[in-house]
C-alpha positions in Angstrom: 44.6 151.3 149.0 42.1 152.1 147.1 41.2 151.2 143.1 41.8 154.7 142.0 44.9 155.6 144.2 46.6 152.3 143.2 46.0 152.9 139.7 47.1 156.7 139.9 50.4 155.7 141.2 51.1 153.2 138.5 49.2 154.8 135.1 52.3 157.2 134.8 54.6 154.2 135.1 53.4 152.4 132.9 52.8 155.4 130.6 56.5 156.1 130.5 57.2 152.2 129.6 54.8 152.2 126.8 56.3 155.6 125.4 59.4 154.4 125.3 59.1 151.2 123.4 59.3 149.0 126.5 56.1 147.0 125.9 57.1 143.7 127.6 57.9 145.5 131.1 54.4 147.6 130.7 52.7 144.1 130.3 54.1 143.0 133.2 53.3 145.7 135.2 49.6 145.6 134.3 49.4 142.2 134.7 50.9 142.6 137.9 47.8 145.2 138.6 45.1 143.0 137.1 46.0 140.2 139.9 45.5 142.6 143.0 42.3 144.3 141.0 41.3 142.0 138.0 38.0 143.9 137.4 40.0 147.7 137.3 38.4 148.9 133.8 41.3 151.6 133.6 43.9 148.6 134.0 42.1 146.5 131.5 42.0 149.7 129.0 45.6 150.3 129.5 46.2 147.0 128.4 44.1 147.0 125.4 45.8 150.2 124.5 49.3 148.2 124.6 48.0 145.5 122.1 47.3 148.0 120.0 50.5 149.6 120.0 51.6 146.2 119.0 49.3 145.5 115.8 47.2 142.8 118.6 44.0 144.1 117.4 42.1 140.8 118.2 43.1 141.0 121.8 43.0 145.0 122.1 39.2 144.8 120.9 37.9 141.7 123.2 39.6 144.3 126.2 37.7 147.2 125.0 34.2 145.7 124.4 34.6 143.7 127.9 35.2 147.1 129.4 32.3 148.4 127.5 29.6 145.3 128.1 30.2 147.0 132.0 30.4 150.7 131.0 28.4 151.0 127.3 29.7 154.5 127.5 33.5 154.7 129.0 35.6 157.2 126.8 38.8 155.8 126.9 37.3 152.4 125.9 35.6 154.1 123.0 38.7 155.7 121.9 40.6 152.2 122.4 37.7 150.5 120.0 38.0 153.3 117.5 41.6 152.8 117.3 40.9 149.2 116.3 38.8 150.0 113.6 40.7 152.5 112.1 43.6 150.4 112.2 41.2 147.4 110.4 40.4 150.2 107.8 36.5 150.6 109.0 36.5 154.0 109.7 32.7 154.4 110.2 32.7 152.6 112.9 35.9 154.4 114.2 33.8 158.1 113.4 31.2 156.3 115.6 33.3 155.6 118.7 35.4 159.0 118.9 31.8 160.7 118.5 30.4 158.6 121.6 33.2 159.1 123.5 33.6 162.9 122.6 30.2 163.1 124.2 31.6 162.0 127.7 34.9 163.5 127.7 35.5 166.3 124.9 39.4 166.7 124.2 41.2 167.4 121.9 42.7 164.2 120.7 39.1 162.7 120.2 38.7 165.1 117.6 42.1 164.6 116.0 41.0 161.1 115.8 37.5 161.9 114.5 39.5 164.0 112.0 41.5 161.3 110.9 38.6 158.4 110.8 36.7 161.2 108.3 40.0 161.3 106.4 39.7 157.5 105.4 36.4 157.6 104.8 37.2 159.8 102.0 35.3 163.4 103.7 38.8 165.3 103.7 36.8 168.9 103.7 35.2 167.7 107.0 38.1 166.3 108.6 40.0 169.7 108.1 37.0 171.5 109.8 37.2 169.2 112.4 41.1 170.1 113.2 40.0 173.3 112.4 37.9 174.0 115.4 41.1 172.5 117.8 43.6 174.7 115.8 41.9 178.1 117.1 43.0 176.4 120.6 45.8 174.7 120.2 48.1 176.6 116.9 51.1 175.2 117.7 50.1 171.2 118.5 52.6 169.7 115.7 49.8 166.4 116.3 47.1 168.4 114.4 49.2 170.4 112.3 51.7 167.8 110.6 47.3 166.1 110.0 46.3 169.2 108.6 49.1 168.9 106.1 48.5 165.4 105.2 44.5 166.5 103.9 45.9 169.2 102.6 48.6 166.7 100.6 45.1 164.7 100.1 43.2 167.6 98.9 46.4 168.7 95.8 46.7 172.1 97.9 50.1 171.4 98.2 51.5 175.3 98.9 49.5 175.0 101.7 50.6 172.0 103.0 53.9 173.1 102.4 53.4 175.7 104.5 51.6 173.7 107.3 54.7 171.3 107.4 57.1 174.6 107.3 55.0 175.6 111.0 55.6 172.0 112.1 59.4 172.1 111.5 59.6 175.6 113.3 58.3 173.6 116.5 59.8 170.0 116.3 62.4 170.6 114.4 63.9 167.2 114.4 61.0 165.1 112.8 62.6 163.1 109.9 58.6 162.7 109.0 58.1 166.5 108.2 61.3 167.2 107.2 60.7 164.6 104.3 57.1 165.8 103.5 58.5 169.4 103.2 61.7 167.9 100.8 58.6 166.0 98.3 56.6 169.4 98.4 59.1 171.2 97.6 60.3 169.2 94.5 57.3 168.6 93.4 57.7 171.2 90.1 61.4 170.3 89.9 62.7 168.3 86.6 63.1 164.7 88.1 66.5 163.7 87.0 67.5 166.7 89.3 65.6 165.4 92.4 67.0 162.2 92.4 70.5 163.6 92.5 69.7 165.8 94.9 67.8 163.1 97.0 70.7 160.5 96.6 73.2 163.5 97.7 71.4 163.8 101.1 71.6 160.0 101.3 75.2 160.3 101.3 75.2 162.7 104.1 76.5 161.2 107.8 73.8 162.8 109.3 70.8 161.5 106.7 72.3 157.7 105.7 70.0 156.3 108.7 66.8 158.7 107.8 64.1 156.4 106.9 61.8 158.6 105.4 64.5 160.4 103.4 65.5 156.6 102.2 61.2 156.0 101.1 60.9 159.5 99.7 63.8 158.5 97.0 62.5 155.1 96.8 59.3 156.7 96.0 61.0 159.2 93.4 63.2 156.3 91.8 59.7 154.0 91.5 58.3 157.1 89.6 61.0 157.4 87.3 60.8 153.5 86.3 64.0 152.3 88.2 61.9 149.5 90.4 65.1 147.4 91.3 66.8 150.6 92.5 63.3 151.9 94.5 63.0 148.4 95.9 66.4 148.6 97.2 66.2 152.0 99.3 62.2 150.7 100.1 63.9 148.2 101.8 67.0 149.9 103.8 63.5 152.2 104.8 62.1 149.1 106.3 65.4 147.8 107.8 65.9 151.4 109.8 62.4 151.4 110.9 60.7 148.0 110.9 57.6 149.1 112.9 56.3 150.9 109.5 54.9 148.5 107.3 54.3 151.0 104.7 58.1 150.6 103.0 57.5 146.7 103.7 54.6 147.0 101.6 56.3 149.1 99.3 59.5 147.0 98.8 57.1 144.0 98.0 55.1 145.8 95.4 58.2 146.4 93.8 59.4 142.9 93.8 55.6 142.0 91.8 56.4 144.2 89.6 59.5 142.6 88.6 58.1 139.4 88.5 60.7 138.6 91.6 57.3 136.3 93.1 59.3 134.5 95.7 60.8 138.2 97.2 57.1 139.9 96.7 55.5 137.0 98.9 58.2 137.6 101.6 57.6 141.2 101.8 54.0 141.0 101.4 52.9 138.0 103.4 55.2 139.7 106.5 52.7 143.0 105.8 49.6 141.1 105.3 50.1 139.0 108.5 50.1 142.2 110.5 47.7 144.1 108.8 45.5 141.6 106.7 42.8 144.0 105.7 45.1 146.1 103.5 43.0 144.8 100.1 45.8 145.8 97.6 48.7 143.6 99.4 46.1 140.7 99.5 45.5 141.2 96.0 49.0 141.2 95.4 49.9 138.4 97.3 47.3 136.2 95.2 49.0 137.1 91.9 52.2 136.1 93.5 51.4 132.6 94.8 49.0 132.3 91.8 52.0 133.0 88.9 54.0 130.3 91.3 51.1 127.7 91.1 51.2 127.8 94.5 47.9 127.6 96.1 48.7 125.5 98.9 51.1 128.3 100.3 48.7 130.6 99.7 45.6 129.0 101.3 48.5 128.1 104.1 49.1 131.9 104.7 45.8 133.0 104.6 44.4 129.9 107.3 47.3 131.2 109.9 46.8 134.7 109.0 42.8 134.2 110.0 44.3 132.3 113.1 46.1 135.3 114.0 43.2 138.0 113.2 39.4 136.0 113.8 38.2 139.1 113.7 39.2 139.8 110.3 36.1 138.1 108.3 36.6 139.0 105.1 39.5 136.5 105.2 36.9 133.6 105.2 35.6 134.5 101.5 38.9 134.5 100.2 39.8 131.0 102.2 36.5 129.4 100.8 37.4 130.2 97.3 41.2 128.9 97.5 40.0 125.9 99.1 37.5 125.5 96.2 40.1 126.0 93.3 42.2 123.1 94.8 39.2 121.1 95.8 36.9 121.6 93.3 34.5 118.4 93.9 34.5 119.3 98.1 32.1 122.1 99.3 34.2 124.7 101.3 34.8 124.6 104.7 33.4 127.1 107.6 
């Protein structure tokens, strides 16, 4: 058979395993693949595309560039790499690989991705022309619209991000994601005391008690109000309903520091810094904590295996060279 008919017949396969949560099994099967056809770049791209989906951004990138040492200009590798960096928070780089590979293949999703790699470089009037030009085509894609209505939300033109997230809810209208955006829009000019007893309300509903984004969105209102032991709690029955977002992980932690609660900050925080150790503000956070405990060992501890689990994180090694140096004052830092 050959390399493009084999790989046909099991792309939607493992497609369906990867959409579905059911990584180990997709591994398998493309490992199963790579040993009748190690050399297949479209196997070797699916595979990078599963490490990503699992926060193995090392791994995901060495898969990519191997791909691309071959093919300097394969689309799907491009788009695998750009991935990577916006998920290391270089989005410059990211920009750079959806352009190339828009170049090759232009679709739509490479420009939702351009879109969202101008975002985080801070160019939010750009990024909206970008989804702008896909919108003419494609109205009713909730992908670009519920994007549209985070600029917007970026931009303080929040009636018309309201009204973005209203179009989204008309076609999915099941997404816990919108339907909390459009709940914090819409109480945005409320009096606060009346949002949180509306929020906690909902909360009590059967069908709301497991909504994780309803559970952050009053964690986010309590934190604003000053009641951080309260926000820390729902930040962290968030996290507990849907463990694969770091963001109420994160949020719980911060919480935590700002009670002075160092040992439950450094749980949070070091379990969010370990899968995503470019995120500045948790490292930052993290140091205080260990720091207020006199704890540099741990500290330097977490940040060595953290580096062990991300080489390709650099900036760690600044940060390692400097703990080393506070405990070790008379011994140059190690490389």
């Amino acid at each position: 058979m050959e390399q493009e008919e084999y790989y046909s017949t099991i792309s939607h396969h493992i497609r369906l395993l990867k959409e579905s949560g059911k990584y180990e099994e997709a591994e398998k099967e493309i490992h199963q693949g790579l040993e009748e056809h190690p050399d297949h770049p479209l196997l070797k791209i699916s595979l990078a595309d599963l490490y990503l989906r699992q926060g193995r951004l090392t791994e995901a990138r060495i898969l990519a560039e191997e791909v691309l040492n071959s093919n300097p200009q394969e689309p799907q590798a491009l788009s695998v790499l750009g991935d990577v960096f916006l998920k290391q928070h270089t989005p410059r780089q990211a920009l750079e690989c959806f352009r190339q590979a828009f170049n090759r293949t232009p679709t739509p999703y490479l420009t939702l991705k351009a879109s969202r790699a101008l975002k985080g470089m801070g160019r939010l009037e750009e990024a909206l022309q970008e989804l702008e030009k896909v919108l003419v085509v494609k109205p009713e894609s909730p992908a670009f619209l519920k994007e549209k209505g985070l600029i917007l939300n970026r931009l303080k033109r929040f009636d018309q991000a309201l009204e973005t997230f209203e179009r989204v809810r008309e076609i999915t209208p099941d997404d816990p994601f919108v339907k909390k955006e459009i709940l914090r829009l819409r109480s945005r000019t409320r009096p606060e005391a009346q949002v949180l007893k509306e929020l906690q309300a909902v909360i009590g509903m059967d069908s709301k008690k497991d909504d994780a984004q309803v559970h952050g969105l009053l964690a986010q209102k309590l934190k604003g109000a000053g009641q951080i032991r309260e926000a820390a709690a729902e930040y962290g029955r968030a996290s507990n309903l849907e463990p694969q977002n770091i963001y109420f992980l994160k949020q719980q932690g911060f919480c935590f520091y700002r009670m002075e609660q160092y040992d439950k900050a450094i749980e949070c925080l070091a379990e969010a810094f370990q899968k995503d150790p470019s995120d500045y503000v948790v490292r930052r956070a993290l140091k205080k904590s260990y720091e207020a405990q006199g704890n540099l060992k741990g500290l330097l501890h977490l940040l060595e295996e953290t580096f062990r689990q991300h080489p390709d994180c650099k900036s760690l090694l600044g940060t390692i060279r400097k703990v080393r140096k506070r405990l070790n004052p008379d011994i140059p830092g190690r490389h």
